[in-house]
VEXKOLFI-189413 format. One record per residue (C-alpha): x, y negated, z negated; residue in three letters. Coordinates in Angstrom, 1 decimal, m for minus. Layout:
<recs>
+--------+--------+--------+-----+
|   east |  north |     up |  aa |
+--------+--------+--------+-----+
|      X |      Y |      Z | Ala |
...
+--------+--------+--------+-----+
</recs>
This chain:
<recs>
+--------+--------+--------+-----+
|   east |  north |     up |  aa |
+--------+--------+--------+-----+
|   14.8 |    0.8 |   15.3 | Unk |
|   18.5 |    1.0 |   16.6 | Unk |
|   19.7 |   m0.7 |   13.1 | Unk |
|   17.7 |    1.8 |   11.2 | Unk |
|   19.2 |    5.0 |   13.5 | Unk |
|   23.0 |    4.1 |   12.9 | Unk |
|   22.5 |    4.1 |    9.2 | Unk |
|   20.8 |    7.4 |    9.2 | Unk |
|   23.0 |    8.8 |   11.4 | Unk |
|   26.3 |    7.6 |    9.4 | Unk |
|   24.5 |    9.1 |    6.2 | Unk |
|   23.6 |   12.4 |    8.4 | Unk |
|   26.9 |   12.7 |    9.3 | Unk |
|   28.4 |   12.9 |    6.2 | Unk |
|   25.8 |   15.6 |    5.2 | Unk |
|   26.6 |   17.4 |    8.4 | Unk |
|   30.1 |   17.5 |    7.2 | Unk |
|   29.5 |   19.6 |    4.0 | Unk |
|   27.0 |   22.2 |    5.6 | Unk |
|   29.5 |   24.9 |    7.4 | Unk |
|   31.8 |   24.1 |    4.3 | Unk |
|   30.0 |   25.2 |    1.3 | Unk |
|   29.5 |   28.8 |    2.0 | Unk |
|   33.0 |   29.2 |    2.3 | Unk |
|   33.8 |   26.3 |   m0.1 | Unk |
|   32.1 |   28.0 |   m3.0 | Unk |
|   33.4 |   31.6 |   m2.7 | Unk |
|   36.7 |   30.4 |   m3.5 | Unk |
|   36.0 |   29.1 |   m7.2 | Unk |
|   34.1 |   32.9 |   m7.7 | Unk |
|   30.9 |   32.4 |   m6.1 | Unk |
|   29.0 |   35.4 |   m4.5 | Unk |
|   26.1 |   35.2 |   m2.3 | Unk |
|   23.4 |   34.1 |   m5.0 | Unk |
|   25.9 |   31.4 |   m6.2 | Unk |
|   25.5 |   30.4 |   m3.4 | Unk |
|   21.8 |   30.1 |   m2.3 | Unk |
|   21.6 |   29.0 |   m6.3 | Unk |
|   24.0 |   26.1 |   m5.2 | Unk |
|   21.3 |   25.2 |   m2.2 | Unk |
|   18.6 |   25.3 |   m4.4 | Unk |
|   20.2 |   23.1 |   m7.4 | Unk |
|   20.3 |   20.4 |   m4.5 | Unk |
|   17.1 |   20.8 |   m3.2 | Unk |
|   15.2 |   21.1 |   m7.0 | Unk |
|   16.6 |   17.8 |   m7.7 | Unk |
|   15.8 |   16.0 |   m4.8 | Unk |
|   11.9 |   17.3 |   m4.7 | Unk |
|   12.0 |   16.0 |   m8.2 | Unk |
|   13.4 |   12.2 |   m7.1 | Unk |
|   11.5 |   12.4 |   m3.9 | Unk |
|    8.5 |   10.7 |   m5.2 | Unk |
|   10.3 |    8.2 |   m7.0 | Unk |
|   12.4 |    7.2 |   m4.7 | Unk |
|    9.3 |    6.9 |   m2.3 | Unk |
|    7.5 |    4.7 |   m5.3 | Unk |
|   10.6 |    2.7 |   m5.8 | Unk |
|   10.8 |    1.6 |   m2.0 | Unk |
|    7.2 |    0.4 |   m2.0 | Unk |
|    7.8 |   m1.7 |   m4.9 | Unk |
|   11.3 |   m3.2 |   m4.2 | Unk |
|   11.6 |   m2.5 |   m0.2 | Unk |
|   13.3 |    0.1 |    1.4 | Unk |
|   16.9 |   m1.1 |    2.6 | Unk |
|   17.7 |   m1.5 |   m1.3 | Unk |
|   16.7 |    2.0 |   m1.6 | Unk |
|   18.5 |    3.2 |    1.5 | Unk |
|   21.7 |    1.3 |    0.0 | Unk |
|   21.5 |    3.0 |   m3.4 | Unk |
|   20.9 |    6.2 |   m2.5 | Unk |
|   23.9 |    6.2 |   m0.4 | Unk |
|   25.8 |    5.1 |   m2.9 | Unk |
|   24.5 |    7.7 |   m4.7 | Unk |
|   25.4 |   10.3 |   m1.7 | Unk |
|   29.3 |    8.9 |   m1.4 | Unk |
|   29.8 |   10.1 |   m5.2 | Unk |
|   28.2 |   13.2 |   m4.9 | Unk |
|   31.1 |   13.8 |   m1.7 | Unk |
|   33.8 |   13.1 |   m3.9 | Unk |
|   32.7 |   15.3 |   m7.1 | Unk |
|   32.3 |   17.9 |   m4.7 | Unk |
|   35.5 |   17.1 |   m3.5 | Unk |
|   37.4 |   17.2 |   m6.6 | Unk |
|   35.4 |   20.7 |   m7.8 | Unk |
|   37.8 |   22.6 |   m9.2 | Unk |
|   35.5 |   25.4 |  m11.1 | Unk |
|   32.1 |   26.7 |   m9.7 | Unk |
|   30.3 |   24.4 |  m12.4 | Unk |
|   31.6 |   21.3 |  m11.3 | Unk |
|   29.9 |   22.1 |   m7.5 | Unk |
|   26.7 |   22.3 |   m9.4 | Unk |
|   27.1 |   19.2 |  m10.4 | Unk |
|   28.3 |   17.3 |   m7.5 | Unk |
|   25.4 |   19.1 |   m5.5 | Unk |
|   22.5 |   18.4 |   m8.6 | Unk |
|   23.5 |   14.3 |   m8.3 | Unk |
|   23.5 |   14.3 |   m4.6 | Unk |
|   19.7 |   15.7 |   m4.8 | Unk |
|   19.0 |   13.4 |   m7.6 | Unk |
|   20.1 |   10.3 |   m5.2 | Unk |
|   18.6 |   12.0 |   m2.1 | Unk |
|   16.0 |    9.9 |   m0.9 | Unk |
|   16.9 |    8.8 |    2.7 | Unk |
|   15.1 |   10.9 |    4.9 | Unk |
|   11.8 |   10.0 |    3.3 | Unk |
|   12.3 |    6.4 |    2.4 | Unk |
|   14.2 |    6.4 |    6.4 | Unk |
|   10.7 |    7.7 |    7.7 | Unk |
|    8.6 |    4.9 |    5.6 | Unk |
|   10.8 |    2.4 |    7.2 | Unk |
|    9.8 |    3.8 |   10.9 | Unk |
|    6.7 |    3.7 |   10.2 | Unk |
|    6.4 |    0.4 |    8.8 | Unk |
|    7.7 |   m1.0 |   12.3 | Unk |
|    6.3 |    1.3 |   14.7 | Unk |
|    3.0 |    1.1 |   15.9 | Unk |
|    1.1 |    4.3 |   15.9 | Unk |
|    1.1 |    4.9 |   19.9 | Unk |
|    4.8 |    4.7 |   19.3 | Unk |
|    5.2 |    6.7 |   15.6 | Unk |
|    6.0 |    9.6 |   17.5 | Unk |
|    8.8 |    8.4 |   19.2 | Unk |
|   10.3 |    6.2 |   15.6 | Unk |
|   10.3 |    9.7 |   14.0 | Unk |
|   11.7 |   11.3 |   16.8 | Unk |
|   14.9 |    8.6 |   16.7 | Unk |
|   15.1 |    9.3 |   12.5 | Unk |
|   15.2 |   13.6 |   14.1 | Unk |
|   17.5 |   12.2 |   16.7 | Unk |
|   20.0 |   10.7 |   14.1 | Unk |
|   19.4 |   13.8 |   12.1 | Unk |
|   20.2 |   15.9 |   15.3 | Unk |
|   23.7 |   14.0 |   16.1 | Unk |
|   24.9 |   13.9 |   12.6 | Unk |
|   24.3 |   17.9 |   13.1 | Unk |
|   26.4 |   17.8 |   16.4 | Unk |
|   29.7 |   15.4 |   15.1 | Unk |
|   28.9 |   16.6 |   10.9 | Unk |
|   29.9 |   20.1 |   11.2 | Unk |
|   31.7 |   20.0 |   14.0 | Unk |
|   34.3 |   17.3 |   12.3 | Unk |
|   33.8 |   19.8 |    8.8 | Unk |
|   35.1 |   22.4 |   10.6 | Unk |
|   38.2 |   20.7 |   12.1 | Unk |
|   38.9 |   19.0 |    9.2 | Unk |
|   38.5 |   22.2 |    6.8 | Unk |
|   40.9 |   23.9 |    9.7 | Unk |
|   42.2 |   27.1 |    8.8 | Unk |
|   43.8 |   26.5 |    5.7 | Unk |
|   41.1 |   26.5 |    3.7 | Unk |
|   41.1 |   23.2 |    1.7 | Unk |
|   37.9 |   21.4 |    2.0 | Unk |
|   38.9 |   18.3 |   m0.3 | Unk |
|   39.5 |   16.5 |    3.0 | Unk |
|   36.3 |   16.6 |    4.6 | Unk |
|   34.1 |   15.7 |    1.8 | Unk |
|   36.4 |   12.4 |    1.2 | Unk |
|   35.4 |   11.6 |    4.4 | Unk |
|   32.2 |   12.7 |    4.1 | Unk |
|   32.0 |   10.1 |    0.9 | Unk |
|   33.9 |    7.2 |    3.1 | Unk |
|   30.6 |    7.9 |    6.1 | Unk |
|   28.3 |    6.9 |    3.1 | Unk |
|   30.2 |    4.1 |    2.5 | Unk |
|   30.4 |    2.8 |    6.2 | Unk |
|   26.4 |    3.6 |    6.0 | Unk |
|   26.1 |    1.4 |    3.1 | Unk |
|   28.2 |   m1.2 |    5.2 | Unk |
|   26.1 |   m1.0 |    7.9 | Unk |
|   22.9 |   m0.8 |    5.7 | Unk |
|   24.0 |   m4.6 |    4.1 | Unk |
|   25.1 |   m6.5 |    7.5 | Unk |
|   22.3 |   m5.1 |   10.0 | Unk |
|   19.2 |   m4.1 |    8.4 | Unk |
|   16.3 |   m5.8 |    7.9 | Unk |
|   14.0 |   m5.5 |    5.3 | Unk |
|   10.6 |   m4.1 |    6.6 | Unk |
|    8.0 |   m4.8 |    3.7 | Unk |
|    7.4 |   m8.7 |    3.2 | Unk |
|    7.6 |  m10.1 |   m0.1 | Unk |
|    3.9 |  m10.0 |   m0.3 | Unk |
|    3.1 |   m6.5 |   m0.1 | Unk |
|    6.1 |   m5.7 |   m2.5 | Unk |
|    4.4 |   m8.1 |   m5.1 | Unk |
|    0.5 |   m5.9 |   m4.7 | Unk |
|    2.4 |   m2.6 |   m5.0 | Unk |
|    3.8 |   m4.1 |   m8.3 | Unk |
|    0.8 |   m5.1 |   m9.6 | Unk |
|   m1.0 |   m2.0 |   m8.8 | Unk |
|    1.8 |   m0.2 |  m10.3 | Unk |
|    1.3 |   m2.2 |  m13.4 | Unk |
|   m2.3 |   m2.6 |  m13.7 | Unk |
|   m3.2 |    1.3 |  m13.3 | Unk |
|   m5.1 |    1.1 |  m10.2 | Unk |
|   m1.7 |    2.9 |   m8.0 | Unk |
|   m3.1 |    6.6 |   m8.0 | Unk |
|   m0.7 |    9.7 |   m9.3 | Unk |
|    0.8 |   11.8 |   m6.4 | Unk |
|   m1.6 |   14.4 |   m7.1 | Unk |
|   m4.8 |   12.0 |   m7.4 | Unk |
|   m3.3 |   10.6 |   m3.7 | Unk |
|   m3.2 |   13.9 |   m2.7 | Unk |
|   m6.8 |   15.0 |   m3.3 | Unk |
|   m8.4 |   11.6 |   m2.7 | Unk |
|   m7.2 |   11.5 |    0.8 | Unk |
|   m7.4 |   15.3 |    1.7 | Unk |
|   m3.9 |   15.7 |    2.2 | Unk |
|   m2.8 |   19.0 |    0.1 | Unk |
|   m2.7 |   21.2 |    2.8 | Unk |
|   m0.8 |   18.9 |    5.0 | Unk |
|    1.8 |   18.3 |    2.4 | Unk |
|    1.8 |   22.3 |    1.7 | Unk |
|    3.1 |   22.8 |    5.4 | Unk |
|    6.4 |   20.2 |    4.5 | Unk |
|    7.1 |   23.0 |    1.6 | Unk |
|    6.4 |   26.0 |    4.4 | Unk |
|    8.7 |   24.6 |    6.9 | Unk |
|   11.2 |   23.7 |    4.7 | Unk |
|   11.6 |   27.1 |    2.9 | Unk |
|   11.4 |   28.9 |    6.7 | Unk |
|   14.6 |   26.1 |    8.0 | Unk |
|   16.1 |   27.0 |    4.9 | Unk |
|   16.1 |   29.7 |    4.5 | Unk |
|   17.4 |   30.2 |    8.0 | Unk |
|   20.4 |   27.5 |    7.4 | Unk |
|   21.5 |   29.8 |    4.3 | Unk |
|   21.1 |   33.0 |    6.0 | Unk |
|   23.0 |   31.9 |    9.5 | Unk |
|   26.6 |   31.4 |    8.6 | Unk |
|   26.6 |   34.7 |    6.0 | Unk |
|   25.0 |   36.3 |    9.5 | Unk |
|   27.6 |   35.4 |   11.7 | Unk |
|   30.3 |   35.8 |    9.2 | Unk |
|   29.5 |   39.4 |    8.0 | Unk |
|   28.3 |   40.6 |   11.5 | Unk |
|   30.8 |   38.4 |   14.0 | Unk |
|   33.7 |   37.9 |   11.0 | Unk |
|   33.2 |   34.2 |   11.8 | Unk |
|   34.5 |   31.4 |    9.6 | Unk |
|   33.8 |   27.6 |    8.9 | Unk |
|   35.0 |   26.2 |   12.3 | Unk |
|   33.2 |   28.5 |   14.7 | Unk |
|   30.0 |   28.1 |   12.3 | Unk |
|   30.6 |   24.6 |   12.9 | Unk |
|   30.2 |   24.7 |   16.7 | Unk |
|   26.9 |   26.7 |   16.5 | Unk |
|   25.1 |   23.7 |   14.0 | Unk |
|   26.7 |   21.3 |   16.6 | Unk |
|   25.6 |   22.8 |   19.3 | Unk |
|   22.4 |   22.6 |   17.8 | Unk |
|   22.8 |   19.2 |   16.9 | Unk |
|   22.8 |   18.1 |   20.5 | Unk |
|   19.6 |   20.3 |   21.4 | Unk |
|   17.7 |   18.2 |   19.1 | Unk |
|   18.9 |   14.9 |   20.4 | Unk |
|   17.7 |   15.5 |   23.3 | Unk |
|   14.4 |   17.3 |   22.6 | Unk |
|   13.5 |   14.4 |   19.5 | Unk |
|   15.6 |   11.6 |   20.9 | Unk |
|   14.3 |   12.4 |   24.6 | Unk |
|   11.8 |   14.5 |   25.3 | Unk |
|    9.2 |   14.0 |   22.3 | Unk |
|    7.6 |   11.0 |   23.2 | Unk |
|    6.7 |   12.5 |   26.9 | Unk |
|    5.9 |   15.8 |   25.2 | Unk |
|    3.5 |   14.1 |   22.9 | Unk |
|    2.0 |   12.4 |   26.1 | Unk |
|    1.7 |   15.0 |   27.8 | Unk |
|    0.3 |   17.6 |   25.0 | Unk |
|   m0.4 |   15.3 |   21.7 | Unk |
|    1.0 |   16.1 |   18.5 | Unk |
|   m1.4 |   18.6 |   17.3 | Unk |
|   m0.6 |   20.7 |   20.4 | Unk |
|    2.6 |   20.2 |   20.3 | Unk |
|    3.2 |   21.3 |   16.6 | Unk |
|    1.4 |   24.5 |   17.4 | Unk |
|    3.7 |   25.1 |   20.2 | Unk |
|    6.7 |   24.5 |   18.3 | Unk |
|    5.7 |   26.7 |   15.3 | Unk |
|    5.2 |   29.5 |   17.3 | Unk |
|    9.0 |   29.3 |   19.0 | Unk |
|   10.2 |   29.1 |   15.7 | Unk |
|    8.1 |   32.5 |   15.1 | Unk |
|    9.6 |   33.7 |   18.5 | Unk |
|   13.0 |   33.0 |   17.1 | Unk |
|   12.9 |   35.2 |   14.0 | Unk |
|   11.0 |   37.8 |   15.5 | Unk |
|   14.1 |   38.0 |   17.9 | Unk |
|   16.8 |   37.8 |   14.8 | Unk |
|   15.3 |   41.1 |   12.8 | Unk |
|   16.8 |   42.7 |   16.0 | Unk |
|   19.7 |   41.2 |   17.1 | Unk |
|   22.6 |   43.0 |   17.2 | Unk |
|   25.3 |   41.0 |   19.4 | Unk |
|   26.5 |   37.7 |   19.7 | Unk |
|   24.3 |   36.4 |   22.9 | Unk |
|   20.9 |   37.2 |   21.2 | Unk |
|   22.0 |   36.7 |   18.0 | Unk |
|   22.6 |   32.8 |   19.0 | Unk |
|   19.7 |   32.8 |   21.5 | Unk |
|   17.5 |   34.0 |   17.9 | Unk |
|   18.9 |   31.0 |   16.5 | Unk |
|   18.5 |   28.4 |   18.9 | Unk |
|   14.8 |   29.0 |   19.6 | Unk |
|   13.5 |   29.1 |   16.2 | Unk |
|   15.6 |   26.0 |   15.1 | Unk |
|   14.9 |   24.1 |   18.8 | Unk |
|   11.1 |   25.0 |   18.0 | Unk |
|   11.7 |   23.9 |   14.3 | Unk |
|   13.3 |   20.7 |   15.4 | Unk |
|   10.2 |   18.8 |   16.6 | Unk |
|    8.0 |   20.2 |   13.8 | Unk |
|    9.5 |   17.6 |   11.1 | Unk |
|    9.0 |   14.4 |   13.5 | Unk |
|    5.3 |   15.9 |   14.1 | Unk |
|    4.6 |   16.6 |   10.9 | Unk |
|    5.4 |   12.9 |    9.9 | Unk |
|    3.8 |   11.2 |   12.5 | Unk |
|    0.4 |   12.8 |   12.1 | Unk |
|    0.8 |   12.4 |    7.8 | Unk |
|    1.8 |    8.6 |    8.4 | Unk |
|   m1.0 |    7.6 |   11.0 | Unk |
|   m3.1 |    8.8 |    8.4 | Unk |
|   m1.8 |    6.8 |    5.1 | Unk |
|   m2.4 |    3.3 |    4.9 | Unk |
|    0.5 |    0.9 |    3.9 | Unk |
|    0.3 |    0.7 |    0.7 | Unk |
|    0.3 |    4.7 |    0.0 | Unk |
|    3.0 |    4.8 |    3.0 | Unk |
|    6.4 |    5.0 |    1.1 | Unk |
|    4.5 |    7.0 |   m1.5 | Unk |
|    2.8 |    9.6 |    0.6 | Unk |
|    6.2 |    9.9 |    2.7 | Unk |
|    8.4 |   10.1 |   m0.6 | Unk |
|    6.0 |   12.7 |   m1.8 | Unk |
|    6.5 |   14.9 |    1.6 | Unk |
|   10.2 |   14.5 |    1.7 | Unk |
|    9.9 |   15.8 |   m2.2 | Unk |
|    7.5 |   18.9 |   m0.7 | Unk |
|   10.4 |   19.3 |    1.5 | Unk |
|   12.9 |   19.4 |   m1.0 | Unk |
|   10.8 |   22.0 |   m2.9 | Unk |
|   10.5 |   24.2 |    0.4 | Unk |
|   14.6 |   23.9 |    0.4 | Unk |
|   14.5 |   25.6 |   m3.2 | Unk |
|   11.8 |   28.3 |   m2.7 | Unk |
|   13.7 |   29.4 |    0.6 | Unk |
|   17.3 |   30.5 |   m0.2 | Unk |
|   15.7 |   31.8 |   m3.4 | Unk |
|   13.5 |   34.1 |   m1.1 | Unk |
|   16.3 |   34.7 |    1.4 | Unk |
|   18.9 |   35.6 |   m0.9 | Unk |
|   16.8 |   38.3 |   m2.9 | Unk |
|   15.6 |   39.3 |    0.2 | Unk |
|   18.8 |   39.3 |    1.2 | Unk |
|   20.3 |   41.4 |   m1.8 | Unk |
|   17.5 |   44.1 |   m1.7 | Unk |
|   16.9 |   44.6 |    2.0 | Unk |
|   19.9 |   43.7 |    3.9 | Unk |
|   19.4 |   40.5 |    7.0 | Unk |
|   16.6 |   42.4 |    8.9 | Unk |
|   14.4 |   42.2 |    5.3 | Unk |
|   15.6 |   38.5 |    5.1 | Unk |
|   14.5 |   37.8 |    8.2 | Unk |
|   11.0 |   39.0 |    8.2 | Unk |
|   10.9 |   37.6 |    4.8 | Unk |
|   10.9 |   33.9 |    6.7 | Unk |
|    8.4 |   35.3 |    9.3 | Unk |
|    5.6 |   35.9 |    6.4 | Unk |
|    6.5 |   32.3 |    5.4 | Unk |
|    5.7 |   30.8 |    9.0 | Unk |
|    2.6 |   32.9 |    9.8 | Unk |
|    1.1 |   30.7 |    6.9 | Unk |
|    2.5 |   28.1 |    8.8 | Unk |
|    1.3 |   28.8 |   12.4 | Unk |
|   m2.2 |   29.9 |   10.8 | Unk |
|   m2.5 |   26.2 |    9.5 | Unk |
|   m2.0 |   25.1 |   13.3 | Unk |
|   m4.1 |   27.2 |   14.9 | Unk |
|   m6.8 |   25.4 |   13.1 | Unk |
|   m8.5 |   21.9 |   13.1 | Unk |
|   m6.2 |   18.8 |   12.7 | Unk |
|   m6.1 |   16.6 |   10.1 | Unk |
|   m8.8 |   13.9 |   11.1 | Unk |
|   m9.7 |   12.0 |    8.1 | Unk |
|   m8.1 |    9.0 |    7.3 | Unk |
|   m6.6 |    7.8 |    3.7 | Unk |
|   m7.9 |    4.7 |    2.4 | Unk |
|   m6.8 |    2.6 |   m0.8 | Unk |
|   m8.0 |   m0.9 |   m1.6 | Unk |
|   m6.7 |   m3.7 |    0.5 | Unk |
|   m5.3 |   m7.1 |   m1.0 | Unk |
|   m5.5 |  m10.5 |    0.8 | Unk |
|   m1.8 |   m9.5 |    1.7 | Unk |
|   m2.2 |   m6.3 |    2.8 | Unk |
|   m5.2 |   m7.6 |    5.3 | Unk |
|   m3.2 |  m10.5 |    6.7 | Unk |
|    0.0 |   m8.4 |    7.3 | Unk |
|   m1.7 |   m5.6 |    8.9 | Unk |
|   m3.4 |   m7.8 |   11.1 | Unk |
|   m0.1 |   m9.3 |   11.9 | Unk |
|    1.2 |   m6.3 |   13.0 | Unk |
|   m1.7 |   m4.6 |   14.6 | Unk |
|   m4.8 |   m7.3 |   15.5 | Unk |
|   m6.6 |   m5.1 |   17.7 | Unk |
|   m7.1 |   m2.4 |   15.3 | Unk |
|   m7.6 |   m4.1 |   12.1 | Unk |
|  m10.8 |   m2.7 |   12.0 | Unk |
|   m8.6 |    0.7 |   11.0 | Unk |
|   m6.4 |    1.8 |    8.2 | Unk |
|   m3.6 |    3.7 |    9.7 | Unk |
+--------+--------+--------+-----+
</recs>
């Protein structure tokens, strides 16, 4: 678990560098405010398409060779941006880093693969901890490098080398986490017909309104993320650096509420609880935004819906992987990072016409409609039913390796 942390957090670093940088970034090359949400959502299309794949890919092959590629992937995508000289060429740098985005969802197949599922909650809280400090030293180190003069080549080469040192880390210290065996049956499911398409997974294990809520929360953080530094900009005549702070400080309120107080939380109120809890802060935080007017409630708007966001994704992900068997896990995850992904498009689309036609009050109740369908979802029964997919000789001895008490279960 450690091992696993310091990779995602060297890879979440150097995506925490690029975030205050690339609505100021852009506007230089002659990008307005729908270039930019369009620049979002070209990232986030791409990576909802590769999300499954790259989900597929780790079942099959394992997930540190995954992990290594698709930082590899990442480190290129820095530089190009980098480099951008015309408003094209940041298209391009930002539709290759989606295509080789598959971290965070191969990241979370990983955790669960070594965590047992009294302890998922807290794995996925250390994957939303890593997450949560590459926000706090990302943006903060984007700002200071971007300074006040404006160039941003800087920061995304070093953005490229944290990839690198990620990759580093990735092929000294990290262990593989599915054996040999269970990599072979995923292969020759794959290439005997009997692995299921996403959607056939989706239906056969009751799982399309779970995955439905990844798209949800996605487009509602999103949408918040592209609306925030155009917020404080146009209403506070803030720039990259102070933007900066705000996502750190940010950063550090979700290490300590995923990377210390989720597991107790979940003790104390169980995911399901807990999610519903967290869903409505988020609501509480928008509500708050459409009539904010100064800079204290304008920053406590943000920090309680993104502090009540921040616990939703590790929730979310423990309750769909105590639900999926092994061999659906990197699969099923892939496929939620990719719902995700598709959330990050539908959001700055919505935000920015929104945005365009109503000013940042209609923006802001235009992510409210978004989480009521959320919050409505929790306020009803959990998920209960379990997915099930044939086991192999493999699969059976492995999982009673890991887990000998409850291998009367597939979890």
């Amino acid at each position: 678990m450690p091992i696993l942390f310091g990779v995602v957090l060297l890879d979440l670093i150097g995506f925490g560098i690029v975030i205050p940088i690339l609505p100021f970034l852009s506007p230089q090359l002659g990008a307005d405010k729908i270039d930019i949400a369009l620049i979002i959502v070209t990232y986030a299309a791409f990576a909802g398409i590769s999300g499954p794949f790259w989900g597929r890919l780790s079942d099959r092959l394992g997930r540190k060779p995954v992990i290594m590629l698709c930082l590899g992937g990442a480190a290129v995508s820095y530089v190009m941006l980098g480099l951008a000289t015309q408003l094209w060429m940041i298209f391009a740098a930002r539709a290759f880093a989606g295509i080789m985005a598959g971290n965070l969802g191969v990241a979370s197949a990983m955790m669960s693969d070594i965590t047992s599922p009294e302890k998922r909650a807290k794995g996925m809280g250390m994957i939303g901890a890593a997450f949560g400090l590459g926000l706090i030293l990302g943006p903060l180190l984007g700002g200071l490098l971007a300074g006040d003069s404006g160039s941003f080549t800087l920061p995304c080469l070093v953005a490229g080398g944290m990839s690198l040192l990620a990759i580093a880390a990735a092929a000294l210290f990290l262990p593989e986490s599915v054996s040999a065996e269970r990599r072979a049956a995923n292969l020759r499911r794959q290439r005997d017909g009997s692995r299921a398409s996403t959607w056939t997974m989706l239906r056969q294990t009751e799982s399309r309104m779970l995955v439905l809520q990844y798209v949800l929360h996605a487009a509602a953080i999103s949408s918040v993320t592209y609306l925030a530094p155009l917020w404080l900009g146009d209403l506070l005549g803030w720039g990259a650096r102070q933007v900066g702070i705000v996502f750190g400080v940010q950063g550090a309120i979700m290490v300590l509420l995923q990377g210390g107080l989720l597991g107790p939380l979940v003790r104390l109120a169980g995911e399901w609880r807990l999610l519903r809890i967290c869903v409505a802060s988020l609501m509480l935080g928008l509500w708050l935004a459409v009539f904010a007017a100064s800079m204290p409630w304008m920053l406590a708007a943000l920090y309680l819906a993104m502090s009540g966001a921040t616990l939703c994704m590790p929730l979310l992900n423990t309750i769909t992987s105590q639900r999926t068997c092994h061999q659906l896990r990197g699969q099923m995850l892939g496929t939620t990072a990719s719902a995700a992904s598709w959330g990050r498009v539908l959001g700055p689309l919505l935000a920015g016409a929104n945005l365009t036609l109503f000013g940042y009050v209609g923006a802001w109740l235009g992510c409210i409609v978004l989480v009521l369908f959320y919050l409505a979802w929790t306020l009803g029964p959990p998920p209960t039913r379990l997915s099930a997919a044939p086991a192999t000789p493999a699969d059976t001895q492995e999982r009673h390796k890991e887990n000998p008490e409850h291998d009367h279960q597939v979890v």
